[in-house]
LOVEXTOR-617022 format. One record per residue (C-alpha): residue in one letter; x, y, z. Coordinates in steps of 0.05 Angstrom, whole numbers, plus 5000, padded with zeros to 4 digits. Layout:
BEGIN
aXYZ/...
END
This chain:
BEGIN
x500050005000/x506450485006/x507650454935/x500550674917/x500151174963/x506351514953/x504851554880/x497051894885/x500052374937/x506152474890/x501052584823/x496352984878/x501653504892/x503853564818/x497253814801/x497954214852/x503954494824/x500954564741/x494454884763/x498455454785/x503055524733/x502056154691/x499056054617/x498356564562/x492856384517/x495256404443/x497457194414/x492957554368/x495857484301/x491558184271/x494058944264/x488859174327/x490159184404/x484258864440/x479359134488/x474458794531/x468058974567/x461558704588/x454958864593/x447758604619/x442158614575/x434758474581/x430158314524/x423658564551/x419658244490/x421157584505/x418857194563/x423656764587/x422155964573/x428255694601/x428256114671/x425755814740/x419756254750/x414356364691/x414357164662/x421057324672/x424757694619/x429457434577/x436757764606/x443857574574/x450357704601/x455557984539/x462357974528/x464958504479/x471558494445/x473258984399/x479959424365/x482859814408/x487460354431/x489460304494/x494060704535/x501160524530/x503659964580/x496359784600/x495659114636/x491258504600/x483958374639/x482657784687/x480857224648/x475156984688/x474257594740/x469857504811/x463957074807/x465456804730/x471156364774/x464955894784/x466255664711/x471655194737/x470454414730/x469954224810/x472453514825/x475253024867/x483253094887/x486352994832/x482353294780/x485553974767/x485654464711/x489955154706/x486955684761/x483656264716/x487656754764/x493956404724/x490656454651/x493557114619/x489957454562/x491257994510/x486058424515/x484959084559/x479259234597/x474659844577/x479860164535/x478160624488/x475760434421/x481360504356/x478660944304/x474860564245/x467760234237/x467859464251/x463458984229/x459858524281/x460657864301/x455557414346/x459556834380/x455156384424/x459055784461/x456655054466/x451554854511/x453054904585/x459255294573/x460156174572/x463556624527/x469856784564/x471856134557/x472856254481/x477056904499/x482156654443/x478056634391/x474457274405/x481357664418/x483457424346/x477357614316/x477958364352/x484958374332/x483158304249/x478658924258/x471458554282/x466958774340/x465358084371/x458757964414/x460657384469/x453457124495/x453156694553/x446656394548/x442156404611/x439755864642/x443855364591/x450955574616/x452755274679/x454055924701/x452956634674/x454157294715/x447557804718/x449158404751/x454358074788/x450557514814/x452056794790/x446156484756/x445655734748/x443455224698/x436655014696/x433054354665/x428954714613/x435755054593/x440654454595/x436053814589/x439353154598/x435952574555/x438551964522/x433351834478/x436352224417/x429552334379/x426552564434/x432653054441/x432153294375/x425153534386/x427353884450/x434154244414/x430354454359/x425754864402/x431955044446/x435855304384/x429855794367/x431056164435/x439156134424/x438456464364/x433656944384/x439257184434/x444157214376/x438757724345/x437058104398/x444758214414/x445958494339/x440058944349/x443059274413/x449759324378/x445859694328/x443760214381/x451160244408/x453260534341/x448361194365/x451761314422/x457461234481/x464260934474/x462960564408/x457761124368/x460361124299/x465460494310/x459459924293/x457859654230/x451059294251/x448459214184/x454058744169/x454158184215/x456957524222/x454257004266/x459856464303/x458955874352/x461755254378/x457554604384/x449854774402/x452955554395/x453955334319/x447555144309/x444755694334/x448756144297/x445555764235/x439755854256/x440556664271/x443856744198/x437456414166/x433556944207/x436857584207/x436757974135/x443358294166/x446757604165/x452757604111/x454756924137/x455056414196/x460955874224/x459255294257/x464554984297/x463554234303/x455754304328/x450453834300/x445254264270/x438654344287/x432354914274/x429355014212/x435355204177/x435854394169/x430254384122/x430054934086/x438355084081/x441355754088/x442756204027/x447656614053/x455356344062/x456555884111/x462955474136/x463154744181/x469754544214/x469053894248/x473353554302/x475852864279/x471452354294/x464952844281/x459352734234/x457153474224/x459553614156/x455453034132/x461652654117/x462851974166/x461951364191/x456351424244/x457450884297/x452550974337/x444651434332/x446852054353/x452352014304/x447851774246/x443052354267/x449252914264/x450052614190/x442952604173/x441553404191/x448253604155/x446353194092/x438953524093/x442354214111/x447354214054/x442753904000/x437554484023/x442555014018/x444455543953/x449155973992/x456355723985/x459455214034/x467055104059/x467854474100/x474254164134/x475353694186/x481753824243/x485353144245/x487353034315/x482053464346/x476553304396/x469853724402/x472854174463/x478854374433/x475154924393/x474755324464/x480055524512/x480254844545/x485154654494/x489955174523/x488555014597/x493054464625/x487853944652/x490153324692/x489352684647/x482652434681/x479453134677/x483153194603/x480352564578/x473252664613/x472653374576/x473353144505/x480853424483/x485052974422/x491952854413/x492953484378/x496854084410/x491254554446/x494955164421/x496154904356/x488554764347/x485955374362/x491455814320/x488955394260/x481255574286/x483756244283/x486656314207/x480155874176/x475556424224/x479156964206/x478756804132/x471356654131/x469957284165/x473757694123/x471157394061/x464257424073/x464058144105/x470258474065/x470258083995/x477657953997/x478057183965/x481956844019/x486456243993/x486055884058/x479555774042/x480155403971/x483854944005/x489454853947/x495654933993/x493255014071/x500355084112/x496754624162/x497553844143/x492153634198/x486253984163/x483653554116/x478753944055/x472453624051/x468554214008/x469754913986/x465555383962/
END
């Protein structure tokens, strides 16, 4: 019993030591210093169907990230400041993942806005998680010259931040079922009310451009919607809605909505972790897989706008968010759903293929990365272009 003992205290007190080592998540690679703020809005049209207590309105906590020019020698934001520290995976010793305290980011918080006028970008994050946790992908974004909406979507996150109060999951917002038709039927109602949010977040960006720290700065009528996993489909679903919808990216989410059906017209790109079915090309092993295929083969026959598609080799669904940059002790790292590729490597190559759609579909510059003919990175693999 020594042996055994000696060895979970030993791997106990190296976690110990990793959790509190410093990380920097991956650089901008654009021309713009970031800035960061947040705001609380509430949607007083909309009566919330996910919150505890019938009539409330709908209320979203947002993440902005934008250009910036802030004052020389400025320090980076908190990654996860005050009560958004609740987004850590609790465990059992021996489960660990880097303290947010130790996560460094890029961008500053409230600084003042560069000169220009930015298009927007909606980015919604996959069920149960919240937008900070894709602060590398919305730095990189802000960095190219892109004002980029982080929703945290109440009720479905395990934790969003209202007016400084932590707000929890509930069932109507993140329901558990393992009967996948039954499922469907529940995420296509549930994708109706993500994608509202993504609407009713471009619409108060709209009134932004009128007045305060960004008035003149937001291009509203040129917007892009963005999301990882149930986040993607939603952002499918907001594109097929919204007339100011130049295109939407769906990062390795099944789809759901009525976008299925009746495809999306405008342009629209799919990258896909590995061993996903959601650009409609796979080997489904099991129902839920067959089911991912089935909606991306009905979404992509239905659709006339074009379509860029690419699988990561070596990625795993969560390595399209920050958790790919956190170190994670192996049970916790396996548990979360991270592959064999290098986090940081995985999101810089999120990055390029983001940035490229984005600036494609909102700036018409024809972006070679996206043809596919000579990608610098050997582990995406081309599955459809334009």
């Amino acid at each position: 019993m020594i042996v055994p003992m000696v060895t979970v205290v030993g791997y106990i007190g190296y976690v110990a030591v990793r959790r509190g080592q410093q990380i920097t998540l991956p650089a901008p690679t654009g021309p713009y210093a970031v800035g960061r703020t947040t705001v609380d809005w509430t949607d007083d049209t909309r009566a919330d169907p996910l919150a505890p207590r019938p009539g409330m309105p709908r209320e979203l906590s947002v993440w902005l990230w934008y250009p910036a020019a802030p004052d020389p020698g400025a320090a980076p934001a908190p990654y996860a400041p005050g009560a958004w520290s609740g987004l850590h995976v609790s465990g059992l010793p021996g489960l660990g993942e880097t303290g947010f305290d130790h996560v460094r980011v890029h961008a500053v918080a409230d600084a003042p806005v560069a000169v220009g006028r930015f298009p927007v970008v909606v980015l919604e994050p996959g069920l149960g998680l919240a937008a900070p946790q894709y602060t590398t992908l919305a730095e990189n974004l802000a960095s190219h010259g892109y004002l980029v909406a982080g929703i945290t979507p109440t009720y479905s996150a395990k934790l969003t931040v209202l007016n400084g109060r932590a707000v929890a999951a509930t069932s109507a917002g993140n329901p558990q079922d393992s009967d996948t038709a039954a499922m469907r039927a529940v995420d296509d109602r549930l994708v109706g009310v993500w994608a509202a949010d993504d609407r009713f977040v471009a619409t108060e960006l709209a009134g932004l451009d009128a007045t305060g720290r960004f008035a003149g700065h937001i291009d509203a009528a040129t917007t892009v919607y963005l999301g990882h996993s149930f986040g993607g489909a939603a952002a499918l679903q907001a594109c097929h809605d919204d007339v100011r919808c130049v295109g939407a990216a769906d990062l390795d989410g099944t789809q759901f909505g009525d976008v299925v059906g009746s495809g999306l017209a405008k342009p629209m790109m799919l990258l896909a972790s590995q061993s996903s079915c959601v650009t409609g090309i796979c080997r489904p092993g099991n129902a839920s897989e067959q089911a991912a295929h089935d909606a991306a083969h009905t979404l992509l026959t239905a659709s006339t706008g074009p379509v860029w598609s690419y699988r990561l080799n070596g990625s795993e669904h969560f390595n399209f968010s920050d958790y790919g940059a956190y170190y994670l002790a192996l049970p916790l790292r396996s548990a979360v759903g991270l592959g064999s590729i290098d986090g940081d490597v995985a999101l810089t190559i999120t990055d390029a293929y983001l940035v490229a759609f984005v600036d494609q579909v909102t700036r018409g510059q024809a972006e070679p990365l996206l043809a596919g003919a000579s990608s610098p990175y050997s582990q995406v693999e081309v599955q459809h272009t334009g």
